[in-house]
Backbone as CSV, one residue per row, in Angstrom:
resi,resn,N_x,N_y,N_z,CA_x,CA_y,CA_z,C_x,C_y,C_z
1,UNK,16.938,6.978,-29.673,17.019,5.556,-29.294,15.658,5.109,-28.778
2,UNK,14.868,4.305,-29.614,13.766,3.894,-28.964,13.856,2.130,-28.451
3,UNK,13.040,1.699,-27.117,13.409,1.072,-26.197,12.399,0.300,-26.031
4,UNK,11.907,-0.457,-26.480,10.246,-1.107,-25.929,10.426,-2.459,-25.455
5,UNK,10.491,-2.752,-24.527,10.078,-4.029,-23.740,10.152,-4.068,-22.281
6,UNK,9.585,-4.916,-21.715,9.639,-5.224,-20.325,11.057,-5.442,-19.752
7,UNK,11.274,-4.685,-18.719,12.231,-4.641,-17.818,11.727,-4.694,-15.897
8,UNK,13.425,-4.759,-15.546,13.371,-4.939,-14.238,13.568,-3.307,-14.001
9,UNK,13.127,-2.395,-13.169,13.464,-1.232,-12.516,13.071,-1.064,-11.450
10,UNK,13.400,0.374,-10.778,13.598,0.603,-9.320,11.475,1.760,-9.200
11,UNK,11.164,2.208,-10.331,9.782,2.875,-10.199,8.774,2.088,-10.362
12,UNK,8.160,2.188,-11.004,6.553,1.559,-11.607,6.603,0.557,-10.475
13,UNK,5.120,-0.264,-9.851,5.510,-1.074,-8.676,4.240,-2.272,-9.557
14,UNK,4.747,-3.307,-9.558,3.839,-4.743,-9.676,3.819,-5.708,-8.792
15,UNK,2.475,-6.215,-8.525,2.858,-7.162,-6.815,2.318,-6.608,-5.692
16,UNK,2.555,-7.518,-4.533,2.232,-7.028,-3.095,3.379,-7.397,-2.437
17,UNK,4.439,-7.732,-2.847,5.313,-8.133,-1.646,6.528,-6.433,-1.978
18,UNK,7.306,-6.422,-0.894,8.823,-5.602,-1.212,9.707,-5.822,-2.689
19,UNK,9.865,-7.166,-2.554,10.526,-8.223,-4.204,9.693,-7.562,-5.022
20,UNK,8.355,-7.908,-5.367,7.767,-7.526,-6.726,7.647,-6.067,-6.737
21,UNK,8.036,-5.063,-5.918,7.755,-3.733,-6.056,8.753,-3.355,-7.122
22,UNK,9.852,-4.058,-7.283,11.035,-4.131,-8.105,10.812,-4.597,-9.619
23,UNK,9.779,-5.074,-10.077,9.479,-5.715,-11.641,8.425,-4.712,-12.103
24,UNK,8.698,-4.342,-13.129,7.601,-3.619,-14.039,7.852,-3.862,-15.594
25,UNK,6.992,-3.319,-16.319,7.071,-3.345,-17.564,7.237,-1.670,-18.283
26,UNK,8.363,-1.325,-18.633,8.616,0.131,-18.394,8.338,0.388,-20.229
27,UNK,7.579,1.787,-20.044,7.166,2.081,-21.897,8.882,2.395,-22.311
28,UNK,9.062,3.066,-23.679,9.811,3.288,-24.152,10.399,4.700,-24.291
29,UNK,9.532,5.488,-23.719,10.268,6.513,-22.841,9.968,7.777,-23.967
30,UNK,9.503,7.471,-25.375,9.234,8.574,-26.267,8.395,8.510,-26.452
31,UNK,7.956,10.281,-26.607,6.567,10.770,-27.252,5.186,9.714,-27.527
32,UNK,4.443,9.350,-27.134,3.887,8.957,-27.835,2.549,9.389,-28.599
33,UNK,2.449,9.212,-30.156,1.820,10.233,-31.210,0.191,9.184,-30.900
34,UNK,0.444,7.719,-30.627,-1.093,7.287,-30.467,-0.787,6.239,-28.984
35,UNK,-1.854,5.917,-28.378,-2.048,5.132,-27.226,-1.730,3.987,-27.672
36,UNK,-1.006,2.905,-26.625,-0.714,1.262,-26.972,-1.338,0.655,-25.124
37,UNK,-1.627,-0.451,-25.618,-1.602,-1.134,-24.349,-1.250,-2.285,-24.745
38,UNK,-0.444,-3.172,-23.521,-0.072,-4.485,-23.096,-0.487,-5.125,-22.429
39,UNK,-0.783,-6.345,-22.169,-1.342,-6.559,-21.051,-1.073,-8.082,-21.178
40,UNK,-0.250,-8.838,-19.776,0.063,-10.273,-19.568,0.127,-10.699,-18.091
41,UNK,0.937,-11.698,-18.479,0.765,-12.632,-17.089,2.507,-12.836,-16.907
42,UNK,2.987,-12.664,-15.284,4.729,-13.124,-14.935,4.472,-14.113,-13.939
43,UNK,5.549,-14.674,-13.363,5.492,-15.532,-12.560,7.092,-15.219,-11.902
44,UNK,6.950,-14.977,-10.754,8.201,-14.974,-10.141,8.579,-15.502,-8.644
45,UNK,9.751,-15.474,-8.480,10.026,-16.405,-6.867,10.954,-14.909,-6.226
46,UNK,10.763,-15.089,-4.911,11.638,-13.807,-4.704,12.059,-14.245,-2.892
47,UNK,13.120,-13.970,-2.388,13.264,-14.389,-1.004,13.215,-12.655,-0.484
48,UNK,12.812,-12.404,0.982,12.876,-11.524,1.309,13.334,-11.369,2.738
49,UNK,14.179,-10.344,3.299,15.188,-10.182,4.260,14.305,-10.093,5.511
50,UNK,13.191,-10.199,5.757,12.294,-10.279,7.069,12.354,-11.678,7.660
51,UNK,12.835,-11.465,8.534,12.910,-13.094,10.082,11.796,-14.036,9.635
52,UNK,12.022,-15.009,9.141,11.475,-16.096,8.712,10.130,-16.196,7.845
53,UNK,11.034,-15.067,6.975,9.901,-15.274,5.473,10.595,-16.515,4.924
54,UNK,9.946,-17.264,4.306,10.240,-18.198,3.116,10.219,-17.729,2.101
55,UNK,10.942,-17.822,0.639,10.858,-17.562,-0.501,9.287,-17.500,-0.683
56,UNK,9.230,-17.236,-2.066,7.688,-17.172,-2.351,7.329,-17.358,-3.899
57,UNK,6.411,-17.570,-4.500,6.365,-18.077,-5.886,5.157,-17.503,-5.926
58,UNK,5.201,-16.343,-6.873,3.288,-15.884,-7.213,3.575,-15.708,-8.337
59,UNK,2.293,-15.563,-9.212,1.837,-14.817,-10.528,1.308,-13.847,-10.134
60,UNK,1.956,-12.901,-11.316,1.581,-11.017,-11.330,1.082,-10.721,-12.462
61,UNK,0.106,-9.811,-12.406,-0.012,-9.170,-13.689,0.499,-8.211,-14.192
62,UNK,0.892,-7.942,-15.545,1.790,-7.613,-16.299,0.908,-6.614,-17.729
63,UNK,0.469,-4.899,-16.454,-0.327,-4.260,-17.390,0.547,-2.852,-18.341
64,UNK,0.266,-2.449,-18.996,1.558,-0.905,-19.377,0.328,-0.552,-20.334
65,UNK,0.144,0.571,-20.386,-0.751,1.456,-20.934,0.154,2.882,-21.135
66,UNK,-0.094,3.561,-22.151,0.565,4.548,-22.748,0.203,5.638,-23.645
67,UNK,0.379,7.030,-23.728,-0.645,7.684,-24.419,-0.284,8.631,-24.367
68,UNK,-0.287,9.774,-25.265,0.506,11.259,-25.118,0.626,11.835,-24.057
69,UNK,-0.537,11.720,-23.362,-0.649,12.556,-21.585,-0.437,11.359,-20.776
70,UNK,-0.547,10.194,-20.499,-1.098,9.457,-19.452,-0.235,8.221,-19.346
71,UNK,0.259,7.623,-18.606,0.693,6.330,-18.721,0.075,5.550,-17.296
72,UNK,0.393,3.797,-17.573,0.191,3.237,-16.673,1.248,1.915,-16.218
73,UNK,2.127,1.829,-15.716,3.040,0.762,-15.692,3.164,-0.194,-14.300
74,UNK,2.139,-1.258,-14.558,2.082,-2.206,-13.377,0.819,-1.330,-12.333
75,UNK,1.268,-0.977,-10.958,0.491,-0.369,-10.103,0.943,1.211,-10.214
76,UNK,1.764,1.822,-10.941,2.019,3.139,-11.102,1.224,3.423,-12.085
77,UNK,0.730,5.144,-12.180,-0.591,5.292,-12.845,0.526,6.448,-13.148
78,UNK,0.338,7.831,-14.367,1.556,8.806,-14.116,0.677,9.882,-15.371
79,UNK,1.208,10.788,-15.104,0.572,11.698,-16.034,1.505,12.851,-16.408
80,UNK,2.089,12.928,-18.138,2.995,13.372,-18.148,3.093,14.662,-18.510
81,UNK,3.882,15.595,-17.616,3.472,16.833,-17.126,5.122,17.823,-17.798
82,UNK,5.761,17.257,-18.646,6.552,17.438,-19.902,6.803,16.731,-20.419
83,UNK,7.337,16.774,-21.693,7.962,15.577,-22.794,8.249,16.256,-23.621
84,UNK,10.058,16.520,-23.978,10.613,17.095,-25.065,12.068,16.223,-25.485
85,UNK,11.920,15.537,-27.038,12.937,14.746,-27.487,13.361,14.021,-25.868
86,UNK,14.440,13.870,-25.232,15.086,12.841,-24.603,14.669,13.270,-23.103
87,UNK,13.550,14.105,-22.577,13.591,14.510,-21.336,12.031,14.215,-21.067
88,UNK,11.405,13.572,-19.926,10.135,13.151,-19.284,10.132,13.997,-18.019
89,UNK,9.420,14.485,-17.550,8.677,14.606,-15.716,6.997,14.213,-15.928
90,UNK,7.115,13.181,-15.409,5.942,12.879,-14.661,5.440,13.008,-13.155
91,UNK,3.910,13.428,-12.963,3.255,13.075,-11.819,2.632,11.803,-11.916
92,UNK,3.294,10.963,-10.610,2.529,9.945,-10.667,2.148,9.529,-9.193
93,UNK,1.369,8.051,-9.247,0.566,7.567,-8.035,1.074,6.495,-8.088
94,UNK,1.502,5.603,-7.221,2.075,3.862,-6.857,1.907,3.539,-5.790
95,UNK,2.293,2.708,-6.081,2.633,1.765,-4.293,4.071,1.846,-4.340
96,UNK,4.056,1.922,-2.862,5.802,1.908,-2.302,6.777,0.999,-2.483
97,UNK,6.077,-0.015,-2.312,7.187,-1.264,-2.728,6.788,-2.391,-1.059
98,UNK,7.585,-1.565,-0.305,7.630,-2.204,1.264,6.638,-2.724,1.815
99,UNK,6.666,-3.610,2.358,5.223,-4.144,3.559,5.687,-5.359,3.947
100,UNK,4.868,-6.089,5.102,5.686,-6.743,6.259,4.036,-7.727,6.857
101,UNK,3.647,-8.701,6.628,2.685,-9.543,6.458,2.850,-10.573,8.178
102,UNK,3.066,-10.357,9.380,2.962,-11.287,10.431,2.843,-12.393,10.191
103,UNK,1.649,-12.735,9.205,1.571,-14.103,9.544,2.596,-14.834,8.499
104,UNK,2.810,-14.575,7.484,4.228,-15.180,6.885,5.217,-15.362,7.526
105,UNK,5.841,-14.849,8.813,7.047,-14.645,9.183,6.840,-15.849,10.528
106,UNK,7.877,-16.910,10.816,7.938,-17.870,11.914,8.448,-17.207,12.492
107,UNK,8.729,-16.381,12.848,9.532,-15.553,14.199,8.863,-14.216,14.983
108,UNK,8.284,-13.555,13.741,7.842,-12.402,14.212,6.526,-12.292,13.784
109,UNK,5.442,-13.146,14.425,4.035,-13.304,14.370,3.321,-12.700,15.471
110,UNK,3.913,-12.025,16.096,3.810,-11.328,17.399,3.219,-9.685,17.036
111,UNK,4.179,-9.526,16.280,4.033,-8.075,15.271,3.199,-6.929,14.452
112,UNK,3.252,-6.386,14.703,2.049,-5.758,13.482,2.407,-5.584,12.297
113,UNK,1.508,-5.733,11.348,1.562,-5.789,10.147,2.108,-4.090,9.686
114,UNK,2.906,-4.197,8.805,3.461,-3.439,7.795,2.395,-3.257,6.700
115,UNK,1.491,-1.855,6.289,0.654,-2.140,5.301,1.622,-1.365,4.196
116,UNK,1.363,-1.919,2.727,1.911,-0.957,1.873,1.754,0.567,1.694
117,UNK,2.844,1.650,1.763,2.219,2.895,1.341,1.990,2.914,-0.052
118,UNK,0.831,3.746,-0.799,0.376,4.603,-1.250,1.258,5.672,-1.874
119,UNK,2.072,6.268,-2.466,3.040,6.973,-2.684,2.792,8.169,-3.910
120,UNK,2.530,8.924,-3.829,2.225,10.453,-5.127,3.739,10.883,-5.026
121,UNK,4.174,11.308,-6.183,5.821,11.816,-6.362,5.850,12.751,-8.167
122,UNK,7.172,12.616,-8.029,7.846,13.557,-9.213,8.629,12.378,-10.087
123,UNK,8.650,12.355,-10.938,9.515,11.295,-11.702,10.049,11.930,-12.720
124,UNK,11.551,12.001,-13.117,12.418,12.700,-14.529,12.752,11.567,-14.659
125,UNK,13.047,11.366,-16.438,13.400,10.192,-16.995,14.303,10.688,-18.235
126,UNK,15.349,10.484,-18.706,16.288,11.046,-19.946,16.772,9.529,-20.301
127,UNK,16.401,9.810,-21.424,17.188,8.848,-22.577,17.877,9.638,-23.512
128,UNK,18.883,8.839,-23.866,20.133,9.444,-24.814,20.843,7.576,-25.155
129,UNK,21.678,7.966,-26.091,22.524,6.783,-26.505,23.217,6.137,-25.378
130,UNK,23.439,6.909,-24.581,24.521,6.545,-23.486,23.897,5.147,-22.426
131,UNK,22.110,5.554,-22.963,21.530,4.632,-21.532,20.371,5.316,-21.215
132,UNK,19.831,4.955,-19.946,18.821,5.502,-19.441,18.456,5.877,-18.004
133,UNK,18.352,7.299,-17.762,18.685,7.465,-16.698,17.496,8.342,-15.837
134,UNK,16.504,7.941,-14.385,15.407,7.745,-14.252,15.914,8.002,-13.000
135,UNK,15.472,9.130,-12.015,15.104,9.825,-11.130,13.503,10.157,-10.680
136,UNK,13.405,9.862,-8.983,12.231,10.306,-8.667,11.867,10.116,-6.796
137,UNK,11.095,11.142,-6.886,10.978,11.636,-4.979,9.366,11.212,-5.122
138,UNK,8.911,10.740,-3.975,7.730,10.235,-3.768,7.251,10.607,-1.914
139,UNK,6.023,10.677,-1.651,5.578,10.864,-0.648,4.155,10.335,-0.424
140,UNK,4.400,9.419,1.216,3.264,8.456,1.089,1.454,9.847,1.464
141,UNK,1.058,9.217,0.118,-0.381,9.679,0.993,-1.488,9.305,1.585
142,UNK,-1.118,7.380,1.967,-2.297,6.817,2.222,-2.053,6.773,4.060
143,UNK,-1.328,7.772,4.537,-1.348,7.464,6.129,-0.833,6.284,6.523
144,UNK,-0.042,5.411,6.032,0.418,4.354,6.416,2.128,4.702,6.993
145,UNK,2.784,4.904,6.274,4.431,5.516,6.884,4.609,6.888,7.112
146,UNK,3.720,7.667,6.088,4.104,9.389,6.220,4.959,9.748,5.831
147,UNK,5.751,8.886,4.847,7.434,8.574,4.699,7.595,9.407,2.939
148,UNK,9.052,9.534,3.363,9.220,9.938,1.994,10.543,9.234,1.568
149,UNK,10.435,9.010,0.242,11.636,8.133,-0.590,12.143,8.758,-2.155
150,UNK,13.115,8.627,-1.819,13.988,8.998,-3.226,14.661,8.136,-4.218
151,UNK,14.662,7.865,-5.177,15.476,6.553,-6.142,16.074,7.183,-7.452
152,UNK,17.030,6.971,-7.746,17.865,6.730,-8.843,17.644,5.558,-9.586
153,UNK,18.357,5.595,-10.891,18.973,4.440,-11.455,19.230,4.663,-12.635
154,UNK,20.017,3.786,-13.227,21.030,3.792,-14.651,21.066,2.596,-15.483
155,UNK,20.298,2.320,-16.330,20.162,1.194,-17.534,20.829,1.556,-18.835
156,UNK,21.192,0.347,-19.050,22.230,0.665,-21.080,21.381,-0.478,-21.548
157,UNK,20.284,-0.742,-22.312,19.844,-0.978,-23.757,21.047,-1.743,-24.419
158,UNK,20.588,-3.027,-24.566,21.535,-3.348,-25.781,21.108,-4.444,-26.598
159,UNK,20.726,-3.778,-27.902,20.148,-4.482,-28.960,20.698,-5.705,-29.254
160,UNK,20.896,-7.136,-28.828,21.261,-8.162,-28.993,20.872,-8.500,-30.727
161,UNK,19.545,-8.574,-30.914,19.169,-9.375,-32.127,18.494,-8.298,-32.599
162,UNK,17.373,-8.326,-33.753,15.943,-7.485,-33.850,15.067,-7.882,-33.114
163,UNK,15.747,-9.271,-32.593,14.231,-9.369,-31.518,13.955,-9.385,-30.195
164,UNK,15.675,-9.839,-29.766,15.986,-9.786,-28.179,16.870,-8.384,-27.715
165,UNK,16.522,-8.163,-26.845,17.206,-6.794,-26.156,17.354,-7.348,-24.979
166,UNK,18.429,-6.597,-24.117,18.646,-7.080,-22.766,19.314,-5.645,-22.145
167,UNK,18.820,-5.397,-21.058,19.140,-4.282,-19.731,19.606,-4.678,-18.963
168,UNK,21.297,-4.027,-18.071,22.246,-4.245,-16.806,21.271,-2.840,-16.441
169,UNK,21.244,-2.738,-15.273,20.710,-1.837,-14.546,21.269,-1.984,-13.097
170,UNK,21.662,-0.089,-12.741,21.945,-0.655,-11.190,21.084,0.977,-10.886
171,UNK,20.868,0.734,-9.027,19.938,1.571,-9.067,20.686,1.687,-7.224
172,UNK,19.570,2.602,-6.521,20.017,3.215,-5.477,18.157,3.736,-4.675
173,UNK,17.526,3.543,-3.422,16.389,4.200,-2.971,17.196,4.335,-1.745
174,UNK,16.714,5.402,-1.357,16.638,6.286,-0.175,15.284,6.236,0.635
175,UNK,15.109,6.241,1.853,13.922,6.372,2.531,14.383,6.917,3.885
176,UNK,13.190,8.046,4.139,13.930,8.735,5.568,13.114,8.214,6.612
177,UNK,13.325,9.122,7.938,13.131,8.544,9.150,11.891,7.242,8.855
178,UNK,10.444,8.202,8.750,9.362,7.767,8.698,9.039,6.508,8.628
179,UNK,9.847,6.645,6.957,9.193,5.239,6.036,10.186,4.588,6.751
180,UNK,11.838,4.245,6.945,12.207,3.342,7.501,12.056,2.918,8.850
181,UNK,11.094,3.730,9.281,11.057,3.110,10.815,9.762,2.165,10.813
182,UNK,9.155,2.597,9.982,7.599,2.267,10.128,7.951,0.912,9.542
183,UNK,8.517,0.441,8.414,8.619,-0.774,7.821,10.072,-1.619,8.621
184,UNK,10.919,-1.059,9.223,11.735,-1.791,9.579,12.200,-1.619,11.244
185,UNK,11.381,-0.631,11.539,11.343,-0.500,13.185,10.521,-1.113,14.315
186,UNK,11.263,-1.347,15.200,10.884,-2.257,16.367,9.966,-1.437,17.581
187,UNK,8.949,-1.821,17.930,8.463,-1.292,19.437,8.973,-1.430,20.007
188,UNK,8.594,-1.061,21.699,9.041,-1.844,22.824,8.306,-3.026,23.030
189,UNK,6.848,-3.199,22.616,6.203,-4.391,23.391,6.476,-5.700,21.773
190,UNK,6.744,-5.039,20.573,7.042,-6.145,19.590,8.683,-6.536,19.902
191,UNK,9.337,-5.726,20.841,10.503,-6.666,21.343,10.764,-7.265,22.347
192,UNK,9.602,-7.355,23.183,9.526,-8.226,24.600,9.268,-9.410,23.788
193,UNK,8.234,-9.591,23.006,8.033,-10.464,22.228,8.852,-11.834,21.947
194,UNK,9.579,-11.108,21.422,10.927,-11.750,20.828,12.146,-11.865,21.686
195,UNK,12.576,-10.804,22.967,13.375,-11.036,23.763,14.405,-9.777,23.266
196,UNK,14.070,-9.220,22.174,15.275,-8.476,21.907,14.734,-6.698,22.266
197,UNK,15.546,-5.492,22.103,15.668,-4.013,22.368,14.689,-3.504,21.209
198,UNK,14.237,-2.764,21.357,13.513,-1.750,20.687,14.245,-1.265,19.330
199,UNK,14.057,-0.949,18.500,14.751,-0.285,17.722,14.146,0.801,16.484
200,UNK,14.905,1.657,15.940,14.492,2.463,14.836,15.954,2.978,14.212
201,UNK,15.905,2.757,12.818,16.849,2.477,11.647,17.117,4.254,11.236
202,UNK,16.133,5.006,11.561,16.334,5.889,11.045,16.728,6.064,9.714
203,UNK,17.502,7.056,8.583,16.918,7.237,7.614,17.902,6.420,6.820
204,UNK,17.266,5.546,5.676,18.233,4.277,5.487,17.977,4.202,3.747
205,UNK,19.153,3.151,3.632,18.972,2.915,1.682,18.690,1.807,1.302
206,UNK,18.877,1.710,-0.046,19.070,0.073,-0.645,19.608,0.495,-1.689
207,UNK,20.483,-0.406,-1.951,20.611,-0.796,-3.896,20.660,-1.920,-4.414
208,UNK,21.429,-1.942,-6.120,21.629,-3.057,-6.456,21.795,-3.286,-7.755
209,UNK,21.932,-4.849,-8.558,21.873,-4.611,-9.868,20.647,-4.974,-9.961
210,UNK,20.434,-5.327,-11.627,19.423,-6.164,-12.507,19.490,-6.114,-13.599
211,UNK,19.361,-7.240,-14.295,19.808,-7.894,-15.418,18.259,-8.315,-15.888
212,UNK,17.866,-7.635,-17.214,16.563,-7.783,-17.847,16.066,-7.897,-19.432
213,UNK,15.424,-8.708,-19.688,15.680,-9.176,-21.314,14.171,-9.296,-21.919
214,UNK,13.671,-9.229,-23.171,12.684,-9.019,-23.634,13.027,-9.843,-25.010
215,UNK,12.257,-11.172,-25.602,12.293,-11.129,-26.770,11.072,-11.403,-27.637
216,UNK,11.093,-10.464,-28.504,9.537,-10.234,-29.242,8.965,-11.339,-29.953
217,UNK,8.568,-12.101,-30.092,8.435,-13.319,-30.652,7.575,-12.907,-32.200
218,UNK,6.550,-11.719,-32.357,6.066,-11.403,-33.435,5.709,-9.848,-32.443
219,UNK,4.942,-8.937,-33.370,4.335,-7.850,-33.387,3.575,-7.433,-32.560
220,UNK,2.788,-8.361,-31.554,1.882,-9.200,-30.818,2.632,-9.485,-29.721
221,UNK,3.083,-10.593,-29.351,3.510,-11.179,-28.301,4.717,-10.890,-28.245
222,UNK,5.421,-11.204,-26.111,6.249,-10.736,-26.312,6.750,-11.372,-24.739
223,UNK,8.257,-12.314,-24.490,8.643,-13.018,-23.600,9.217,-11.775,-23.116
224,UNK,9.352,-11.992,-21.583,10.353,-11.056,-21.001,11.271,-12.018,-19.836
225,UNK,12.145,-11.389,-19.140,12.719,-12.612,-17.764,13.804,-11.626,-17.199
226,UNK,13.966,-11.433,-16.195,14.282,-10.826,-15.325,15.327,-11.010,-13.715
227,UNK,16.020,-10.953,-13.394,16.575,-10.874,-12.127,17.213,-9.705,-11.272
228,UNK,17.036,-9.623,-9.959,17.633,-8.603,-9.431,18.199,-8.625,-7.989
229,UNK,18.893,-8.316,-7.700,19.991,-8.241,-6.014,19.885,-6.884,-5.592
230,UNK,19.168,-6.864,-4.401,19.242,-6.058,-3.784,19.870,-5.990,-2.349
231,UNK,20.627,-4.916,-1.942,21.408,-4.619,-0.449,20.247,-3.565,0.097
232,UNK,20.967,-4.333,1.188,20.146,-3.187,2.379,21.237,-2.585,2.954
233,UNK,21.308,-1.426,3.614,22.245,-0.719,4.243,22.637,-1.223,6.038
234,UNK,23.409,-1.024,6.586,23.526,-1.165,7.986,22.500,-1.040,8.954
235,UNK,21.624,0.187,8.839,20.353,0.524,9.772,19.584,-0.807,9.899
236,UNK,19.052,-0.828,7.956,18.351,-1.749,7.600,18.722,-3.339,8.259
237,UNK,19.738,-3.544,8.189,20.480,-4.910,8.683,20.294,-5.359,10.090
238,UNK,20.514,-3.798,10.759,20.790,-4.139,11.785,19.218,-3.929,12.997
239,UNK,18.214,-3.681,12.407,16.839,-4.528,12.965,16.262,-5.781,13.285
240,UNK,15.758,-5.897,14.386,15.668,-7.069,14.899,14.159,-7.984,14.048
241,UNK,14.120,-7.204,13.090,13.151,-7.935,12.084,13.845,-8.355,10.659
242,UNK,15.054,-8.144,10.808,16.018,-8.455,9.492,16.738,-9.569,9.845
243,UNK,16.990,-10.634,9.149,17.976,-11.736,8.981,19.131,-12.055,8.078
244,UNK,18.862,-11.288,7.190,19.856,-11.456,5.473,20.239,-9.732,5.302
245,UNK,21.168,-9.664,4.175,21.268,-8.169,3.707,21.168,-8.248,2.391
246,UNK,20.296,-8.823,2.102,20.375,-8.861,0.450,18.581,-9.487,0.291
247,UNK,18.117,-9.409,-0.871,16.736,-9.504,-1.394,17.169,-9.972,-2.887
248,UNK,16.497,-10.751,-3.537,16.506,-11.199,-4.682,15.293,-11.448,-5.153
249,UNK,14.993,-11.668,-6.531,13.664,-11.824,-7.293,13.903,-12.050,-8.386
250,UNK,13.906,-13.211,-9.083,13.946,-13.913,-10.428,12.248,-13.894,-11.027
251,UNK,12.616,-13.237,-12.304,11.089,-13.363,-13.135,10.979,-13.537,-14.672
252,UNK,10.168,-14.536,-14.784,9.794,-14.293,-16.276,8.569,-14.115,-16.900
253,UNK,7.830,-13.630,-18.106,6.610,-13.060,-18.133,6.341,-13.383,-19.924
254,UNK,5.227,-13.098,-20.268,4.520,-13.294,-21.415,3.658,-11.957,-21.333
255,UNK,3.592,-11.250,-22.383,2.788,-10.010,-22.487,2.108,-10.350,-24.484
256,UNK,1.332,-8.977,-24.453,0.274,-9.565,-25.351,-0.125,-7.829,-25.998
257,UNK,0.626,-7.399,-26.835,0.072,-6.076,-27.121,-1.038,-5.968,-27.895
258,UNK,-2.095,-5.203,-27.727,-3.246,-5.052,-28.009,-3.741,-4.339,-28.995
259,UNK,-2.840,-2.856,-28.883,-2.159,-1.723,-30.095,-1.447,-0.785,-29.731
């Protein structure tokens, strides 16, 4: 089953916010006998569960590079360290997804900034008829959380036209003490601040769906559009830097293959 277009998933990271860590443009998961690259422009809006973020509206770029040893999808760089018929492990390098900006937030400008981690990990990927199914453990190495995170997820492919395809995807991340305290934990002096208790979430999740579509317009170009819902778990919720339990991010994109 071969798979080529831009999707929504839980690895590859595009963006600077938490929302866009969630959009990539994922290869097609087989062998590849020669190198291709893509390369475009998305535009997406995404609300995010931090105390008085406002929605947000940016343009991302929209890169995927690919090659018997090497891939590149969005801000994940990966180097593939097996590949036999329906089975991948890659080593790769990304960004985490998470980070937390003070001055965006009307409530919690008091705060220190959340920087993005840096993240080196393991990634297995199996395709079969059934779907597609994409495992991977990561660990920050840029000194920012120290954190480590785990993700699942499960996509079914379904050939609509020859030219449109569309992906349901639901997925699952894990993050332990570290990373969730560091991105969603409270001091004591960032809760005098605010009036509220100290806190730390200890080791916490997320999931969710996403619904993702690609249609090729020629050989060349190529529309994509995207949405996704994400939950946060109880820990997560229940920080005094959280307001919502849910995250969303609507996207659509134009890409441009090169070869």
């Amino acid at each position: 089953m071969k798979v080529n277009f831009a999707a929504i998933a839980i690895t590859a990271v595009v963006g600077t916010t938490p929302v866009f860590a969630g959009i990539e443009t994922i290869s097609d998961g087989i062998p590849a006998a020669n190198s291709s690259l893509k390369v475009g422009v998305g535009v997406a809006n995404s609300s995010n569960a931090y105390r008085g973020y406002d929605d947000r509206q940016s343009a991302i770029p929209l890169i995927q590079y690919d090659s018997e040893n090497f891939y590149m999808d969005g801000l994940e760089i990966g180097y593939k360290a097996w590949e036999e018929q329906n089975h991948r492990v890659s080593l790769f390098l990304g960004a985490g997804g998470e980070e937390f900006d003070a001055s965006k937030s009307n409530h919690l400008k008091s705060f220190d900034d959340r920087d993005m981690s840096i993240m080196a990990g393991t990634r297995y990927r199996y395709m079969d008829s059934w779907g597609i199914l994409d495992a991977k453990i990561a660990f920050d190495v840029s000194d920012k959380s120290d954190g480590t995170v785990a993700s699942i997820g499960y996509g079914y492919p379904i050939q609509v036209s020859d030219r449109l395809t569309i992906m349901p995807r639901g997925f699952a991340k894990w993050m332990n003490n570290d990373y969730a305290n560091y991105y969603y934990g409270v001091s004591d002096n960032e809760a005098q601040s605010i009036g509220a208790s100290a806190y730390a979430p200890g080791s916490s999740y997320k999931y969710g769906v996403e619904l993702a579509g690609a249609y090729r317009i020629n050989n060349a170009w190529e529309l994509s559009a995207g949405a996704r819902l994400q939950m946060l778990d109880s820990n997560i919720k229940d920080s005094p830097m959280i307001s919502g339990d849910n995250e969303t991010v609507i996207f659509t994109g134009v890409s441009y293959k090169f070869w």
